[in-house]
TIMAR-692927 format. One record per residue (C-alpha): residue number from 0; x, y, z. Coordinates in nm, 3 decimals. Each point is the difference from the previous one (the first is absolute). Layout:
SITE seq       X       Y       Z
SITE NUM       X       Y       Z
...
% end
This chain:
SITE seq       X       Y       Z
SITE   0   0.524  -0.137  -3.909
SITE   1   0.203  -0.049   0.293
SITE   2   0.252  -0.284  -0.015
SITE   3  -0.007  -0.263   0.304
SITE   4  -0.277   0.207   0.156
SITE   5  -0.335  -0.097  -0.180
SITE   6  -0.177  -0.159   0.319
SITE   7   0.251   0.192   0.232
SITE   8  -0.180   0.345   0.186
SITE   9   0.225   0.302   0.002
SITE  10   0.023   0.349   0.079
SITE  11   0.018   0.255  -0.220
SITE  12   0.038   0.328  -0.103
SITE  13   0.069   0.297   0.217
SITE  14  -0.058  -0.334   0.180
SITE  15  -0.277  -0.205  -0.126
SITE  16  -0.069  -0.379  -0.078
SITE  17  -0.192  -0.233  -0.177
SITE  18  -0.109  -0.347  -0.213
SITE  19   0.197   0.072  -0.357
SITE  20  -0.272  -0.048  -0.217
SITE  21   0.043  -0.285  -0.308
SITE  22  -0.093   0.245  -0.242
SITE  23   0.191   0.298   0.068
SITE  24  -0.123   0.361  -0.168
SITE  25  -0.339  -0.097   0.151
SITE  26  -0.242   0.121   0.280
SITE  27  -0.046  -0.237   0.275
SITE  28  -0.173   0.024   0.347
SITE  29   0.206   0.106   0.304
SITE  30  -0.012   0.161   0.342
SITE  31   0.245   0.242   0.126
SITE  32   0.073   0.122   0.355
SITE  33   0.311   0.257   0.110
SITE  34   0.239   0.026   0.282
SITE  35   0.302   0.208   0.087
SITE  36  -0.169   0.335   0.043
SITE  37  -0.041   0.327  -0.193
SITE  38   0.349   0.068  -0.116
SITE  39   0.081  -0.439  -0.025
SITE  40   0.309   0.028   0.206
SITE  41  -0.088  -0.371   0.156
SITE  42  -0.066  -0.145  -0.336
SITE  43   0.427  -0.012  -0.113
SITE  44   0.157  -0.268   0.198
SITE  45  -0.211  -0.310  -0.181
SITE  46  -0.074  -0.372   0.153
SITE  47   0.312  -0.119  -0.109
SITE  48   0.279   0.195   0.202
SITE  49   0.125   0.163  -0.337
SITE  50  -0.012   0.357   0.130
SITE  51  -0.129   0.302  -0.151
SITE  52  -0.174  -0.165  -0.283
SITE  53  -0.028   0.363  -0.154
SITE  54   0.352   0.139  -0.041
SITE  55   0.119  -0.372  -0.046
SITE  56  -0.168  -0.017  -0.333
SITE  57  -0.142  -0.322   0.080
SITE  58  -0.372  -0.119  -0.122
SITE  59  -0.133  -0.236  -0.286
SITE  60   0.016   0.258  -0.277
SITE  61  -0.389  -0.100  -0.055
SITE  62  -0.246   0.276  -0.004
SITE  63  -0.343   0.030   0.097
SITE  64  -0.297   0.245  -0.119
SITE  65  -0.207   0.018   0.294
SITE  66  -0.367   0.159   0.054
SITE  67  -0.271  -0.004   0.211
SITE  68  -0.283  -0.270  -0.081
SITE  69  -0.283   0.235  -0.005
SITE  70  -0.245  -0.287  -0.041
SITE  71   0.114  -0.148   0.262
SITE  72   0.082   0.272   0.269
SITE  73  -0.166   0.190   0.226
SITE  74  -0.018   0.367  -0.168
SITE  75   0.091   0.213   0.304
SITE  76   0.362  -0.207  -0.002
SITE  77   0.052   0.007  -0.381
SITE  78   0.161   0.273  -0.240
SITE  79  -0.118  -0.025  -0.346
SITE  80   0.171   0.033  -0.288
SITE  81   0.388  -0.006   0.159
SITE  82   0.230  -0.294  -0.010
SITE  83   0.346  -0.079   0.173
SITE  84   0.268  -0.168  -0.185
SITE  85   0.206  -0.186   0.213
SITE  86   0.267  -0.284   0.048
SITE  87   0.039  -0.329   0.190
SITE  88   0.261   0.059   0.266
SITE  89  -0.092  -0.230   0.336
SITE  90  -0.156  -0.319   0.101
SITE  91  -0.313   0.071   0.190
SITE  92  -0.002  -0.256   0.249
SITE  93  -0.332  -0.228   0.029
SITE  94  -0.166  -0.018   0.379
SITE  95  -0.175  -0.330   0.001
SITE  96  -0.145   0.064   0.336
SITE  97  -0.231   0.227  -0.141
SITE  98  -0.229  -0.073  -0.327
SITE  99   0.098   0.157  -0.324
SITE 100  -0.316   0.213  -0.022
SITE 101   0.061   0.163   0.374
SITE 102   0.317   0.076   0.049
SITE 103   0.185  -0.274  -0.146
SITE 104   0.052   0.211  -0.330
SITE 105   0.322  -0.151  -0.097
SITE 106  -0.109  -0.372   0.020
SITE 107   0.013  -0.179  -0.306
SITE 108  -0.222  -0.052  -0.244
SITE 109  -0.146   0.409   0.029
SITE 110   0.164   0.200  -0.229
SITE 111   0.145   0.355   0.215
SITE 112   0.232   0.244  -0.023
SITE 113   0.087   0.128   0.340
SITE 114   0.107   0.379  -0.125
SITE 115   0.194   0.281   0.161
SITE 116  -0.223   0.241   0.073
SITE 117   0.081   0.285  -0.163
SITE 118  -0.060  -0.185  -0.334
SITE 119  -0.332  -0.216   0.153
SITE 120  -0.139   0.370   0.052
SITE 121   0.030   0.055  -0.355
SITE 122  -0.232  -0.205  -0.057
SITE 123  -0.252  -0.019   0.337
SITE 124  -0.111   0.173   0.333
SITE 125   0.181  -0.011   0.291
SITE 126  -0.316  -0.146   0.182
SITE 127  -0.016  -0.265  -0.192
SITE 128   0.289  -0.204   0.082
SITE 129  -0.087  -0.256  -0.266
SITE 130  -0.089   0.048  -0.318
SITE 131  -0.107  -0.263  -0.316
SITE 132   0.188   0.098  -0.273
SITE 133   0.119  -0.099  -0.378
SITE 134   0.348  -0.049   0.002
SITE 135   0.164  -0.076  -0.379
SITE 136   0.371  -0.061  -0.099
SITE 137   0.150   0.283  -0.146
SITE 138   0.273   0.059  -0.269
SITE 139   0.151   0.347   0.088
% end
């Protein structure tokens, strides 16, 4: 579990974020979106002006197993069978303006990892921009 950070949103791995789940090890419900491009070159310099979050070393140290929600998702934007393991890095700022199931994907209480893309297409489509998912902490 993440200390000081269990109703806090952030981003993690290869630039992702999310609610820490209370019971860690275990699959919860989540959505996940991407930015940065194909090769993630806008996903280093983080919301918090500490540079290249990458070659800094910085990050929780907390893992997470990620897959596709199958159940959930729209098969066209889904890849069976693959997961992404990755690591909180970023805060993924909310937009109140917009509501949390249409744009506002970062607004608290939805649970989201907002991924680079090279690791959200891993796990989903391009096309799909936004995927459900089952996110679970990880001990690597």
């Amino acid at each position: 579990m993440l200390p000081a950070a269990s109703s806090a949103l952030l981003s993690v791995a290869a630039d992702t974020i999310i609610v820490p789940s209370p019971q860690p090890f275990i699959w919860q419900k989540a959505h996940a979106t991407f930015y940065g491009g194909a090769d993630a070159s806008d996903t280093m310099g983080g919301a918090c002006g500490y540079g290249n979050l990458f070659s800094e070393g910085y990050g929780t140290r907390t893992c997470y197993k990620i897959a596709c929600d199958r159940k959930r998702a729209d098969p066209l934007f889904c890849k069976p069978d693959v997961t992404v393991t990755v690591t909180a890095m970023n805060f993924c700022p909310p937009n109140d303006a917009l509501p949390n199931d249409n744009g506002g994907w970062c607004n608290t209480p939805r649970p989201h990892f907002d991924m680079a893309q090279p690791a959200w297409e891993k796990i989903g489509v391009y096309k799909g921009g936004i995927i459900p998912h089952v996110p679970k902490a990880a001990n690597i």
